[in-house]
N, C-alpha and C positions, 0 to 999 in steps of 0.2 A: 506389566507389559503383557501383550495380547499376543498369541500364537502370528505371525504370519501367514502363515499355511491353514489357518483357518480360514475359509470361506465366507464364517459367518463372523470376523472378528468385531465387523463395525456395529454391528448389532448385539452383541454382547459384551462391547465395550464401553467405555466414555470417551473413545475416543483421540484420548491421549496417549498414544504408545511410544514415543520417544520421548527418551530421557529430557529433550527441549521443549519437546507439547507439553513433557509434567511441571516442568520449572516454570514456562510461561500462563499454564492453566488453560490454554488453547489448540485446538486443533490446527495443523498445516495444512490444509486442505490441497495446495498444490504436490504435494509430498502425494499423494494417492489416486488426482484427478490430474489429468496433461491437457484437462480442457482449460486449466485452471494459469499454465502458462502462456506466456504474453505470444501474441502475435504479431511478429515483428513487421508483414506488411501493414499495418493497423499504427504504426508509429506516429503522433503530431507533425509537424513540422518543425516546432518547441525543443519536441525530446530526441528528434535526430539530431542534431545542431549540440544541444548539450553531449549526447555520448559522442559526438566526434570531438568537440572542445575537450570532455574527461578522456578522450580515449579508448571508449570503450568500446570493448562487440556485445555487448548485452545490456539488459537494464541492471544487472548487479542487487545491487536491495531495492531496487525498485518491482523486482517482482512478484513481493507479494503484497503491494500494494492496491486496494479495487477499489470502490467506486461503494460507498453504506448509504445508512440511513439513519439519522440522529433528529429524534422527534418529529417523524417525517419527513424533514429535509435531506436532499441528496448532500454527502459529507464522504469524507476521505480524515482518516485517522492520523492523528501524527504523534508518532510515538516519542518526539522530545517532549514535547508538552503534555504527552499523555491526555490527549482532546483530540476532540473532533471540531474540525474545518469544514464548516458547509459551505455547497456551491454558490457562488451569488444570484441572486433573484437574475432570471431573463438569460439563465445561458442554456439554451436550447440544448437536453442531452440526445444523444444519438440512439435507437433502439438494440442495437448492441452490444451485450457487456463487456468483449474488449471492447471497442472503442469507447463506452464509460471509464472502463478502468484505467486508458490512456488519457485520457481528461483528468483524471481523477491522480494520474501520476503529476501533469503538467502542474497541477491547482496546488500540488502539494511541494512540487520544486517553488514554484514561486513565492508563495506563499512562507519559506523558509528563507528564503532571502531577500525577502521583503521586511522593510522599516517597521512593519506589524509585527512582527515575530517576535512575541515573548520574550526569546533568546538573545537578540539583535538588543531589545527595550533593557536586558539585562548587564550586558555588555558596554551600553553606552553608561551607566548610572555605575556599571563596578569598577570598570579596567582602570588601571593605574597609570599607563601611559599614554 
């Protein structure tokens, strides 16, 4: 763990200072940067609709989900599968990184609840009832 109060921790660190950045091997990058959280007027029309269905005032785990890059392709991660989800060819992304990263939220709800989804493919082949 890296000082706080140092000025220069990022630079003499790896970056990991939380007990969760050591465990997962990754930086939380919104933990440091507030550019990094969601901008609520920047919402789909998708993902308003879904947090009123869930109930919710926020994106919850969905915020720290953004918008990558997987062999050049624009891709959103999905941590069930441990993969990457690329955009489909022809969807015009915004110049934006929130509003990428709210595309890149929508791509990944549907995408989980969709008939594609690993999970779903595993489910229909295991359940017992």
């Amino acid at each position: 763990m890296t000082d706080t109060n140092d000025i220069d921790q990022f630079l003499n660190s790896d970056g990991l200072d939380s007990t969760r950045e050591q465990e997962i091997g990754q930086h939380i990058g919104y933990r440091y940067d507030v550019n990094l959280v969601p901008d609520y007027d920047r919402l789909t029309p998708y993902l308003k609709e879904y947090m009123a269905v869930m109930g919710w005032q926020d994106l919850n785990w969905l915020e720290d989900i953004h918008l990558g890059y997987e062999e050049g392709k624009a891709a959103v991660f999905d941590r069930n599968i441990n993969g990457w989800v690329q955009v489909p060819d022809g969807v015009k992304l915004p110049d934006n990184q929130q509003d990428r990263d709210m595309i890149a939220r929508e791509l990944l709800l549907k995408f989980q609840m969709s008939d594609h989804h690993p999970l779903v493919q595993l489910k229909k082949a295991y359940k017992k009832f």
